[in-house]
C-alpha positions in Angstrom: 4.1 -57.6 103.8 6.5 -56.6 106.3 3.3 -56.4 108.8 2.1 -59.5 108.6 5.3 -61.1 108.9 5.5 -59.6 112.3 1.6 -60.4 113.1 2.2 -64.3 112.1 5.5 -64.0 114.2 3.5 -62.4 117.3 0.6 -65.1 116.8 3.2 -68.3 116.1 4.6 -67.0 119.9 1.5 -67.3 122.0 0.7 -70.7 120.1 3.8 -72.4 121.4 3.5 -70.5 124.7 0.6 -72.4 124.7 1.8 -76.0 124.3 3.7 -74.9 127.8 0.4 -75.3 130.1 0.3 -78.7 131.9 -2.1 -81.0 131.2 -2.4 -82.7 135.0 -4.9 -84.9 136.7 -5.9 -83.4 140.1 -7.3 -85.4 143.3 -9.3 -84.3 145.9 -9.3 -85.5 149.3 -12.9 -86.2 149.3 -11.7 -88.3 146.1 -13.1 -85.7 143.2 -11.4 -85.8 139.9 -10.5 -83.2 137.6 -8.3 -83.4 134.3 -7.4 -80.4 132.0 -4.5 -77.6 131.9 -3.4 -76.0 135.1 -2.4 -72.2 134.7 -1.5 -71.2 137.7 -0.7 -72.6 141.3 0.0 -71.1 144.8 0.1 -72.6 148.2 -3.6 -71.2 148.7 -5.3 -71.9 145.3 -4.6 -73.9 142.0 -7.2 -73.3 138.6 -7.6 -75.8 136.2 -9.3 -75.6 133.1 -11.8 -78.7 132.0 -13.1 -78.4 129.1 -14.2 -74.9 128.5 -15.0 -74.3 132.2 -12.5 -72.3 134.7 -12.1 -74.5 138.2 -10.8 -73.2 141.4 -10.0 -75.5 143.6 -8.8 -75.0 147.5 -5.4 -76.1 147.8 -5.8 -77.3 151.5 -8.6 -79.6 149.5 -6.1 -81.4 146.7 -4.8 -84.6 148.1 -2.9 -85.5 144.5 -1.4 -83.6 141.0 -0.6 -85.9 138.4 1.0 -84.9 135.4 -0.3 -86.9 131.9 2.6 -89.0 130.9 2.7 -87.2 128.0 3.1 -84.1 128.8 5.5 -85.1 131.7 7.8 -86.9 128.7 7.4 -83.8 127.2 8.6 -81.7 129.7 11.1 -83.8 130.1 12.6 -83.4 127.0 12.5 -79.1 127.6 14.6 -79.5 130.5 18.3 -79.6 130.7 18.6 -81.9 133.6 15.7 -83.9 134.8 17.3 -84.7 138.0 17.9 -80.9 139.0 15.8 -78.8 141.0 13.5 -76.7 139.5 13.6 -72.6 139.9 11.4 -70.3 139.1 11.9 -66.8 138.9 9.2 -64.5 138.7 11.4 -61.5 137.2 14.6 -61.1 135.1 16.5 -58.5 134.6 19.4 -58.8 132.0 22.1 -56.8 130.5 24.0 -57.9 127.7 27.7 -57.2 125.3 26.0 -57.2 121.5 27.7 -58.0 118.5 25.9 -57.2 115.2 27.4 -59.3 112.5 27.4 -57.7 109.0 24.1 -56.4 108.2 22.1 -55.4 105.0 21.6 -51.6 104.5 18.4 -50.7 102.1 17.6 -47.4 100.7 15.9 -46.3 97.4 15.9 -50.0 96.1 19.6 -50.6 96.6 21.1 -53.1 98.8 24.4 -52.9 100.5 26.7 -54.2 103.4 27.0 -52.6 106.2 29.9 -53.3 108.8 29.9 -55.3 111.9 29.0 -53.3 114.9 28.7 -53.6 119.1 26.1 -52.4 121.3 24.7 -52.5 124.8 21.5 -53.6 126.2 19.3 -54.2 129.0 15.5 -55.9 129.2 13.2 -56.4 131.7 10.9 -59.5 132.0 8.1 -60.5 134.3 6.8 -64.0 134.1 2.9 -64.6 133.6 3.2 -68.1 133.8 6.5 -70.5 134.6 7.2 -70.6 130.9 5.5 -67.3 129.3 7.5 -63.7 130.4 6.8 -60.0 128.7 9.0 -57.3 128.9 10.7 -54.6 127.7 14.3 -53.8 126.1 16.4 -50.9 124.7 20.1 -51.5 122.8 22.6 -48.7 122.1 24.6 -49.6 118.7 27.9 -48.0 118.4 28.4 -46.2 115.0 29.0 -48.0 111.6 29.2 -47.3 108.3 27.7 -49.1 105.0 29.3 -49.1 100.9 30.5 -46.4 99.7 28.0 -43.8 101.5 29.7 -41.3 103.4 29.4 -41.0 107.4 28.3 -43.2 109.9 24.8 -44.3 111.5 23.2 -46.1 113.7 20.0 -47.3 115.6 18.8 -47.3 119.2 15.7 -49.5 119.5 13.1 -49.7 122.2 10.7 -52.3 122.1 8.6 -54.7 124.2 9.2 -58.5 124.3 7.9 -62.2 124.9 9.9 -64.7 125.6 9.4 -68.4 126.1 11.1 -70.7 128.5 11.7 -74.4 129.3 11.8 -74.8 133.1 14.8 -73.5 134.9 16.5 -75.9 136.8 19.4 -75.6 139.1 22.1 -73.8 138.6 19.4 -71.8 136.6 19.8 -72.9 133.1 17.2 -73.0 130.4 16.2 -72.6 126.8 14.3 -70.2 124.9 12.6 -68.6 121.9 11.9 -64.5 121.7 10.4 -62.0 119.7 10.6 -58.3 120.3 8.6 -55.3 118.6 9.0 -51.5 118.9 10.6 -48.2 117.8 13.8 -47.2 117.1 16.1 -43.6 117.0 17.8 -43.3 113.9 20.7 -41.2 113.8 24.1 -40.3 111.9 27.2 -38.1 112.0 27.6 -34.9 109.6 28.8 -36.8 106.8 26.0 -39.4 107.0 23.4 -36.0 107.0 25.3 -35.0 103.6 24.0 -37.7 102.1 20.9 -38.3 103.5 19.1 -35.4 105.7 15.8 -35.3 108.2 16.0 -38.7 109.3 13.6 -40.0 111.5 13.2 -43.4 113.0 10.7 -46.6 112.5 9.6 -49.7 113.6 11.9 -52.3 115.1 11.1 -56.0 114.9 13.1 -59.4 115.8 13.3 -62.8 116.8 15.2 -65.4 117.6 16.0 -68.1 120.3 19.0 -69.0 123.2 19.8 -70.5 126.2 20.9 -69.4 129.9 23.5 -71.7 131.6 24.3 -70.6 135.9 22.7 -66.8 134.8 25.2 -66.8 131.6 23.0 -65.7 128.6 23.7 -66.7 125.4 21.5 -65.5 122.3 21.0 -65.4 118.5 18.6 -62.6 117.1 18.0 -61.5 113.5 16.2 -58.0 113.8 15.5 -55.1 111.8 16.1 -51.3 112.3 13.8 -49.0 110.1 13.8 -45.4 109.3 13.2 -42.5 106.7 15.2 -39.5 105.6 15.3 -37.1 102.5 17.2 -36.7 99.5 16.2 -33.3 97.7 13.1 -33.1 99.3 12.5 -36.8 98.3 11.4 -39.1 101.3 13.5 -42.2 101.7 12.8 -45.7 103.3 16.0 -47.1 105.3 16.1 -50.6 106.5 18.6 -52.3 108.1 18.6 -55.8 108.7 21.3 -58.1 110.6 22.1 -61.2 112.9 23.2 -60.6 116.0 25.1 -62.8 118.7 24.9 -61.7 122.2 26.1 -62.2 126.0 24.3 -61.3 129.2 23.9 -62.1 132.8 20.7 -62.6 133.9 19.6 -61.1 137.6 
């Protein structure tokens, strides 16, 4: 179940990364028309896709690029000031102060609380598109401990990312939604191994949205940390679910 929540997550992404491509009228010189979703443009060549066909088109040959009103309202409404500049940036890197917020703790049926926690992180993003960047990420937690099980433990996840924007507009500022999927180190103190011993990690998922104001990041994630470990020779399942609030500064 847990998979396809993840799948449907991942696929619900790249839908709405799709509703990002302009729809734009473009306008030859020798006065040739072509309508459909632009997704990409340099200063030697722009593609547009009409239809189901693939155009390129000479940018020394394009007289005119409209943008449908709709979509132009629409983009509109994505940026934070209309009247600002746009910038693009065709790679991020961020680091970031964490704050995990208290989480739920899961083993052998049982459900506890878990205490708050910090951690460091650092991701790397490369842009495909204006509004579509993957990457990659990694977070150190600081210890915590959960209930009345003895110890401490915590998670250091690695996982790749897509994340998508609004258009950046001076003094770099936009909005965005993320997801994030990988693997994560779970380890403990000596007390912690008492209680539960040969733990291993497990998959890492999350999601959630924020917003970058003059390279200030500001983000809300729910994510959560799996692993296994063994009580008398038992095999257990761990997972450990929280929100998380975060500040970075974007490069």
């Amino acid at each position: 179940m847990k998979k396809i929540i993840v799948l449907v997550t991942v696929c619900f992404l790249f839908c709405l990364a799709s509703s990002f491509v302009s729809a734009e009228t473009i306008v030859l010189k020798d006065g040739t028309v072509y309508k459909g979703n632009v997704p990409h443009q340099d200063s030697q060549v722009v593609y547009v896709i009409q239809g189901t066909e693939l155009i390129k088109i000479k940018a020394e040959d394009i007289q005119e690029i409209k943008k449908d009103e709709e979509v132009k309202k629409k983009d509109e409404n994505l940026n934070f000031d209309d009247s600002a500049a746009t910038v693009i940036k065709n790679n991020e890197f961020i680091v970031k102060l964490i704050y995990d917020f208290n989480g739920k703790y899961q083993i052998r049926g049982s459900s506890q609380t878990s205490s708050a926690g910090l951690g460091i992180g650092a991701e790397f993003y490369h842009y495909i598109s204006d509004s579509v960047g993957i990457g990659c990420g990694a977070a150190i937690q600081n210890p915590r401990d959960v209930g009345n099980i003895a110890g401490k433990f915590y998670f250091l996840p690695m996982y790749a990312s897509i994340k998508l924007r609004s258009n950046p507009t001076e003094p770099y500022k936009y909005g965005y939604a993320i997801g994030q999927l990988g693997y994560n180190i779970f380890s403990a103190d000596s007390q912690y191994d008492d209680v539960l011993s040969d733990i291993k990690g497990g998959i890492y998922y999350a999601a959630g949205f924020g917003f970058v104001y003059d390279h200030v990041q500001f983000e809300i994630l729910w994510s959560v940390n799996q692993g296994k470990g063994k009580i008398s020779n038992l095999d257990i399942d761990v997972e450990y679910s929280k929100y998380t609030f975060s500040i970075g500064y974007v490069f």
